[in-house]
ROMAR-784368 format. One record per atom (N, C-alpha, C): residue number from 1; atom name; x, z, y. Coordinates in steps of 0.02 Angstrom, whole numbers, plus 50000, padded with zeros to 5 digits. Atoms other than C-alpha are relative to their C-alpha. Example, Ala and Ser with C-alpha at 12.3 -4.5 7.8 and 13.67 -1.06 7.14 Angstrom:
ROMAR-784368
nr; atom; east; up; north
1; N; 50045; 50000; 49941
1; CA; 50615; 50390; 49775
1; C; 50045; 50000; 50060
2; N; 49958; 49997; 49941
2; CA; 50684; 50357; 49947
2; C; 49961; 50037; 50055
end
This chain:
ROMAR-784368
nr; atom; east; up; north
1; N; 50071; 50008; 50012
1; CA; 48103; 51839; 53706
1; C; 49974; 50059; 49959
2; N; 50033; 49940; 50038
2; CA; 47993; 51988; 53664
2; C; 49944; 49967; 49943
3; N; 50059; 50014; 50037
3; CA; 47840; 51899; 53587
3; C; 50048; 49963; 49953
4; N; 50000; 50049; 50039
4; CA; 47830; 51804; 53443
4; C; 49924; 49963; 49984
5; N; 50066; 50041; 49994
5; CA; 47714; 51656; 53431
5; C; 49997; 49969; 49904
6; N; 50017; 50044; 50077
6; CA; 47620; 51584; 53266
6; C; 49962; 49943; 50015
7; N; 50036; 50044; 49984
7; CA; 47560; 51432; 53243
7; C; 49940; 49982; 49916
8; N; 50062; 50033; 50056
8; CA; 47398; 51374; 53113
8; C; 49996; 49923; 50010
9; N; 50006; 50077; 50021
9; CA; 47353; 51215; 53038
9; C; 49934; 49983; 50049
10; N; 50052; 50022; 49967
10; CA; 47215; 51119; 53148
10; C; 49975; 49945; 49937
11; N; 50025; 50030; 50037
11; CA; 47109; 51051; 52996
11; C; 49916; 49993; 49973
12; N; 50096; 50008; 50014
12; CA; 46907; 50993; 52929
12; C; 50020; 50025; 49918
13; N; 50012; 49994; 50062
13; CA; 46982; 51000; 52770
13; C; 50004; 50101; 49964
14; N; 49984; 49944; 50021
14; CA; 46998; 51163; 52644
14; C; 50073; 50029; 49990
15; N; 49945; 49961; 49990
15; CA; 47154; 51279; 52667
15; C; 49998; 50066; 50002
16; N; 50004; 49950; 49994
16; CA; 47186; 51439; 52655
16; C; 50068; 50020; 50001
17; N; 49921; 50018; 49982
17; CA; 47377; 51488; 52751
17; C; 50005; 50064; 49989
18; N; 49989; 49932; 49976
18; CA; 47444; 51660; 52776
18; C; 50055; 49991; 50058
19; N; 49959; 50002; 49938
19; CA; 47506; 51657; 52947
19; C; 50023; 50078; 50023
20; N; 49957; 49943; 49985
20; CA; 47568; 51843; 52982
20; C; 50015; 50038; 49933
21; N; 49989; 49950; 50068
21; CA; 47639; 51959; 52839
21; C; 50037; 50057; 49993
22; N; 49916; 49968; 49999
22; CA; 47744; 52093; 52895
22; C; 49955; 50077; 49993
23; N; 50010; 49932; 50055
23; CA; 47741; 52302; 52856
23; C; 49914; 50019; 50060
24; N; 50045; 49954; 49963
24; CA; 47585; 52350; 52984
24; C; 49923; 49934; 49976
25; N; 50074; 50035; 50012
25; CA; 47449; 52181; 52950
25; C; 50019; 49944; 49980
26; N; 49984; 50082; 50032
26; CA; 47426; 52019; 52859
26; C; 49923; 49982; 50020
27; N; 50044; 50037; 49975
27; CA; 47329; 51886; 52942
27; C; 49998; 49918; 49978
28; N; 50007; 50062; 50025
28; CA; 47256; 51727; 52850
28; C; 49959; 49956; 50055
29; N; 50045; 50053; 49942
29; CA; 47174; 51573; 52931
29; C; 49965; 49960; 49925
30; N; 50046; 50062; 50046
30; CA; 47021; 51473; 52820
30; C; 49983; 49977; 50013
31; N; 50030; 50078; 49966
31; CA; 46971; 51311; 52833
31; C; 49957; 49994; 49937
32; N; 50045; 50011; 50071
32; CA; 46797; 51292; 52705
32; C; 49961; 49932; 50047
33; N; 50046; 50075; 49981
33; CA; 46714; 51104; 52718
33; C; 49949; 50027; 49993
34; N; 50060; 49992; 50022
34; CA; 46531; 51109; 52702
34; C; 49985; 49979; 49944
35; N; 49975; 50003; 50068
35; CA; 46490; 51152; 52525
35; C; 50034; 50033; 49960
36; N; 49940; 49977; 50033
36; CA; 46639; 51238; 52496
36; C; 49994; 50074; 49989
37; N; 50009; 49931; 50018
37; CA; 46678; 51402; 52448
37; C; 50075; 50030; 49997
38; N; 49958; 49956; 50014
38; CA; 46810; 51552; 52441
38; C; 49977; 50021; 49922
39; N; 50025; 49970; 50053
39; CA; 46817; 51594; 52255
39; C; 50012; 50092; 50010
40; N; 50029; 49920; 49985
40; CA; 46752; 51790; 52238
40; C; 50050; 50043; 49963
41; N; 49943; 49959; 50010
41; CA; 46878; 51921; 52249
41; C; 49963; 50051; 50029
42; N; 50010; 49933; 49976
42; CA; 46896; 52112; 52300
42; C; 50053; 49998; 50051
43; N; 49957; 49963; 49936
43; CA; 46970; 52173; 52492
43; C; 50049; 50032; 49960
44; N; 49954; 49945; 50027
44; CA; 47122; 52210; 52441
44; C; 50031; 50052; 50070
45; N; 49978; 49934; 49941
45; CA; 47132; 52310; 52627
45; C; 49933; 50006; 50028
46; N; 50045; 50019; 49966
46; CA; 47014; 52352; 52774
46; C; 50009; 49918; 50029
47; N; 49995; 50067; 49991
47; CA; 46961; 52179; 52807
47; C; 49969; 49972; 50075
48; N; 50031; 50032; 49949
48; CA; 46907; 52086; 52973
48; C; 49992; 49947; 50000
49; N; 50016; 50090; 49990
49; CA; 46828; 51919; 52978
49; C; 49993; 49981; 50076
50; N; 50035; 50002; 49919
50; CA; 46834; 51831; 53146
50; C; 49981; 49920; 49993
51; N; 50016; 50059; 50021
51; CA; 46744; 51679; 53109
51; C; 50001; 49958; 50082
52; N; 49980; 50047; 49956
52; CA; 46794; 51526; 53238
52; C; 49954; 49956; 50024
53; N; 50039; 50081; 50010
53; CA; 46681; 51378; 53192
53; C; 49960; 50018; 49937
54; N; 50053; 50047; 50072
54; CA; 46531; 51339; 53086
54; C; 49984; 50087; 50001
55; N; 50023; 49938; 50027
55; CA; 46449; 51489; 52989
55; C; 50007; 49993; 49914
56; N; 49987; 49986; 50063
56; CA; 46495; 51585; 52838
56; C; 49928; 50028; 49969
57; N; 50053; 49937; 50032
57; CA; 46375; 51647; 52718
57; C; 50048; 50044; 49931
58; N; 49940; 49959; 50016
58; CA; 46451; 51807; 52647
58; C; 49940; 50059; 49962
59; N; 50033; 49963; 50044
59; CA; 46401; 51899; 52492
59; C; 50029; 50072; 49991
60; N; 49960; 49922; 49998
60; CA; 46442; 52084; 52487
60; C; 49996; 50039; 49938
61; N; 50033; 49955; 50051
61; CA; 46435; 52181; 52305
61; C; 49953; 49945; 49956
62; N; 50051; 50050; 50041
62; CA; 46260; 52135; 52240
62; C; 49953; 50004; 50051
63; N; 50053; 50041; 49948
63; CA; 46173; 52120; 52420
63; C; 49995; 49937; 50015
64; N; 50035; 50061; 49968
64; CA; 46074; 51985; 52495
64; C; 50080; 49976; 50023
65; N; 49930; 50041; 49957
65; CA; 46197; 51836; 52566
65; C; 49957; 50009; 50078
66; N; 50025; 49993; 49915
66; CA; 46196; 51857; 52761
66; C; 50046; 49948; 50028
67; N; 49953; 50051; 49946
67; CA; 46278; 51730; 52888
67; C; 50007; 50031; 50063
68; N; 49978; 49993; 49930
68; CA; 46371; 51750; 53030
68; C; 50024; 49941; 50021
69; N; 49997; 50070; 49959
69; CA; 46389; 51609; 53165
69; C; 50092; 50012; 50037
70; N; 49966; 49986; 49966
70; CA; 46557; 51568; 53259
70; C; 49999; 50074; 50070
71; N; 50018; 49943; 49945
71; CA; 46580; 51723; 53381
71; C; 50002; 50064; 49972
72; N; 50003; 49946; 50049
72; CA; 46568; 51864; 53254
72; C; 50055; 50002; 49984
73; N; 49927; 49976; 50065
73; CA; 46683; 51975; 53180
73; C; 49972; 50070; 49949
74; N; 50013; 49937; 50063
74; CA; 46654; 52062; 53013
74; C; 50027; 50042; 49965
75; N; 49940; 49957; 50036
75; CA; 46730; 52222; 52952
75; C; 49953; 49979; 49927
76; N; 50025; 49985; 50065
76; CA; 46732; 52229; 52776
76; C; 50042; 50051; 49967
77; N; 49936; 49980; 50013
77; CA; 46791; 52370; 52692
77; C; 50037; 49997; 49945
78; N; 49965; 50030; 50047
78; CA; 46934; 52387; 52555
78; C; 49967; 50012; 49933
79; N; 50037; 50012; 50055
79; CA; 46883; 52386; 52387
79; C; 49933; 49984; 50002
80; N; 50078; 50021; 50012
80; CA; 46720; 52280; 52419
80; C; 50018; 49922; 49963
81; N; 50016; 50068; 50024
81; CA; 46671; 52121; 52320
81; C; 49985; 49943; 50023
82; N; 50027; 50057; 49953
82; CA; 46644; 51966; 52398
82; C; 49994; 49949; 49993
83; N; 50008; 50058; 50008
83; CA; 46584; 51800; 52405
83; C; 49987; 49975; 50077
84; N; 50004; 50022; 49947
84; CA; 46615; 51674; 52526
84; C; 49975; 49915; 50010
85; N; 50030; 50086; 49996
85; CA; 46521; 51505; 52563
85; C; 49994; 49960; 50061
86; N; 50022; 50037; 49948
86; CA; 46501; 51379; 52673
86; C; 49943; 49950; 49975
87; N; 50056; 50029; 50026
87; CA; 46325; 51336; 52649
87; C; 49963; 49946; 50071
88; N; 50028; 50023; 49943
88; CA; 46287; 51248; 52837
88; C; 50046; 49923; 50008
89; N; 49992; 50064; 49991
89; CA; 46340; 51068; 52890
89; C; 50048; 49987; 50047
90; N; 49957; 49981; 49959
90; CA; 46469; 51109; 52983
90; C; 50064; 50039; 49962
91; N; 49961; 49951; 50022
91; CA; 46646; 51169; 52948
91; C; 50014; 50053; 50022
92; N; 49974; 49943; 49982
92; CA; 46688; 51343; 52919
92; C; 50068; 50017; 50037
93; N; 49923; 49951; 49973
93; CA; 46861; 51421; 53020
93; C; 49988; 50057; 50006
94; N; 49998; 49937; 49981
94; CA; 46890; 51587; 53000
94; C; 50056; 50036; 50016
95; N; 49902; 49940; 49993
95; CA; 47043; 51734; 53031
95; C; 49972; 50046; 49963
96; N; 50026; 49925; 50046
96; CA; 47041; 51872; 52898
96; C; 50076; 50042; 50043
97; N; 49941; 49946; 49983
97; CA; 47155; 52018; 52976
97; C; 49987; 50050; 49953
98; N; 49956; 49949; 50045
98; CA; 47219; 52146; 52846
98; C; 50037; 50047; 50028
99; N; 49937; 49972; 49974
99; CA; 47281; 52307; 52906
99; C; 49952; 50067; 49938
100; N; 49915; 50019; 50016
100; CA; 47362; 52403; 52819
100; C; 50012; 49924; 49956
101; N; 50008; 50054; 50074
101; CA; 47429; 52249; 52723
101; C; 50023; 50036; 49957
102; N; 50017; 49995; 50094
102; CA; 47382; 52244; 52551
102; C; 50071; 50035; 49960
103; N; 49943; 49978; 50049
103; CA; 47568; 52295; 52492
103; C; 49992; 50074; 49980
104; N; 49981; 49924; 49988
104; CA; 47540; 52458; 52550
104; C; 49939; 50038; 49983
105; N; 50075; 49964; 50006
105; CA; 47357; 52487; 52492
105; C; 49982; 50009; 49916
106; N; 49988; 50001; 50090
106; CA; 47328; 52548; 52294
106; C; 49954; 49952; 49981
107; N; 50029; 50050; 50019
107; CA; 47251; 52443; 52174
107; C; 49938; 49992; 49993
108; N; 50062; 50007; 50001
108; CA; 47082; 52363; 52175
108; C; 49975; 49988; 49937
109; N; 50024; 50010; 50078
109; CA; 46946; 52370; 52056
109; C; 49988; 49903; 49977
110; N; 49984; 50066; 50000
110; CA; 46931; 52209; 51965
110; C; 49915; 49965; 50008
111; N; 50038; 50028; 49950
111; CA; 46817; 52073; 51996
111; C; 49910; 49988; 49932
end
């Protein structure tokens, strides 16, 4: 067998897994209830959001919050600030992909 398969949690509730981690990308899976929130950190790589379900609203720095709906994917890049919410009535799912991963990227400023 050439491939390798991953599997994610199927959940409403809040989670946050790391399902890939190896030397080229690290790929998380989030599950935010409505309400909920990612507490606010810095990209520790280039970042990609590929939001699944529901809509995020996503704070960048010290801009305006913007939303994106299932269907979107958001670069973000590395050393940016961020805030992440689920402000809609509906749960959030997202995929963050990380490349390079973070091991291999210097250190970020703090928060």
């Amino acid at each position: 067998m050439i491939e390798k398969a991953y599997r994610f949690t199927h959940t409403d509730d809040f989670i946050t897994e790391k399902i890939i981690d190896d030397e080229h990308v690290n790929i998380n899976h989030i599950v935010v209830a409505p309400g909920g929130y990612v507490p606010v950190h810095v990209a520790n790589s280039h970042v990609h959001q590929i939001i699944v379900r529901g809509t995020i609203s996503l704070r960048l720095e010290d801009e305006p919050v913007v939303r994106y709906t299932a269907g979107s994917i958001v670069a973000i890049p590395f050393n940016t600030k961020m805030e992440i919410r689920n402000e809609g009535s509906d749960t959030l799912e997202f995929f963050v992909v990380k490349a390079s991963n973070p091991r291999s990227m210097p250190p970020t400023k703090k928060v």
